[in-house]
N, C-alpha and C positions, 0 to 999 in steps of 0.2 A: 584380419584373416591370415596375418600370416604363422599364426601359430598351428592353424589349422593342418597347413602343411608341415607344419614341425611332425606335427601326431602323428599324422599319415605315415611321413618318413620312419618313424619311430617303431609304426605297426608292423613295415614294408620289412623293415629288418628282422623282428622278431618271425615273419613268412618266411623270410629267407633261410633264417633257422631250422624252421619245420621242414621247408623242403629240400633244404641238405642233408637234414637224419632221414626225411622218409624216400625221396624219389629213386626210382632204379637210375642204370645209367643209359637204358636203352626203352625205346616205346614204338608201338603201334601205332602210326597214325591213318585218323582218316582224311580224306581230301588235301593231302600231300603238294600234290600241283599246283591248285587254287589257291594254296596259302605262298606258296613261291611266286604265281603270277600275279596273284595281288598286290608281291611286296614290290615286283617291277614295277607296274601299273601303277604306284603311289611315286615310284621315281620319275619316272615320266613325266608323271601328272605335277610333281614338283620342280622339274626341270623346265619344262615347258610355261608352267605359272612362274616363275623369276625368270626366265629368258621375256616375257611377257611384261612384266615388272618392270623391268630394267628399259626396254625400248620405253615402256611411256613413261619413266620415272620416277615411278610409284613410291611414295615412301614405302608400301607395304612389303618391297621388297627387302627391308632389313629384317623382315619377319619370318618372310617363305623362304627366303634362301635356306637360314639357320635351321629351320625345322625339314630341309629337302636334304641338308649335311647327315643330319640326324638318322632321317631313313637310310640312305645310303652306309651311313656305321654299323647299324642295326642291320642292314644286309649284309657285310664284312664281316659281322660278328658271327651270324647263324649259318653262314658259309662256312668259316671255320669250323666252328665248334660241331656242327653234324655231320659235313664231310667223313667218309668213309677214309680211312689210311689206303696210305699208295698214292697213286695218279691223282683220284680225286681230291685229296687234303692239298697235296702241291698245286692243283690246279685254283684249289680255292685261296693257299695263298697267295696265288699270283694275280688273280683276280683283283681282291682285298688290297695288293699293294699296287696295283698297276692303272687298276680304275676306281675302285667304289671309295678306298681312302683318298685318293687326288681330289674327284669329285666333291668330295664332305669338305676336305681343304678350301677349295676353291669358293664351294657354297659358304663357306665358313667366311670368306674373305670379302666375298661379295656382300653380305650381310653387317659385317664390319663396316664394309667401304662405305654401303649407303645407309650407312646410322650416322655418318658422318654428313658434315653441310659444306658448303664451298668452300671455308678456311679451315676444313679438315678439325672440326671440334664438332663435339654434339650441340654444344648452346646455340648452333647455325640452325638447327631443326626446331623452327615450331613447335611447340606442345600446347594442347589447351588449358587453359588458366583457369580459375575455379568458376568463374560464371560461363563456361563453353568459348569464352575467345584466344586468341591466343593470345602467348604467356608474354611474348614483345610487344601486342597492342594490349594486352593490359598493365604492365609496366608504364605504358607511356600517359595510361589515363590518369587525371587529377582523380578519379573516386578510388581508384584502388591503392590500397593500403599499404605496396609496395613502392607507389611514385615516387618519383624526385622531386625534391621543392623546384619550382621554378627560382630563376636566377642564377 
């Protein structure tokens, strides 16, 4: 599959073409608001699911962090780039550099930390093995194909 994503990638660029020769540099939108509280609402909702994570230990927290960083870039970014000149561009980058990049940081690190296992390497983390077990009980079995000889 992963070529699939090569194409895509591929396509994404030739759009990116089209829409730098054709877009203006300014637009009308509609439901302006909605689309801002929404992008909070996915911060939250991502902050709150890794603060969440993290108390019960969730592996899945090396997942939600990194995709909660994400949001929060992606709010840094359209903060900038539509802010208005004047107060509101300085407001937004102080915003950007004071909260929403820390934040992506931190989510960024947190996701890091817990990809990691107790001796700070990933081979400490579990993963499943080709028949659904894990990849250290199926090493240790005599049927799989990976064992060690006894001795």
């Amino acid at each position: 599959m992963p070529w699939v994503l090569a194409a895509c990638a591929a396509l994404l660029v030739g759009w990116i073409a089209v829409l730098g020769a054709t877009l203006g540099t300014s637009a009308t939108v509609r439901h302006w608001d909605v689309s801002w509280i929404g992008l909070d609402i996915l911060e939250v909702v991502g902050l709150l699911a890794t603060t969440v994570l993290m108390r019960l230990r969730a592996a899945a927290v090396a997942q939600v962090a990194p995709m909660t960083a994400m949001v929060f870039l992606v709010d840094a970014w359209f903060d900038v780039t539509l802010s208005q000149p004047g107060w509101a561009y300085a407001g937004a980058l102080l915003s950007a550099a004071v909260i929403e990049i820390p934040l992506a940081a931190l989510c960024l690190l947190i996701g890091w930390r817990s990809s990691k296992g107790p001796t700070g390497t990933t081979a400490d983390r579990p993963t499943a093995g080709p028949r659904g077990e894990s990849r250290r009980a199926a090493a240790s079995s005599p049927a799989h194909p990976g064992a060690r000889a006894a001795g």
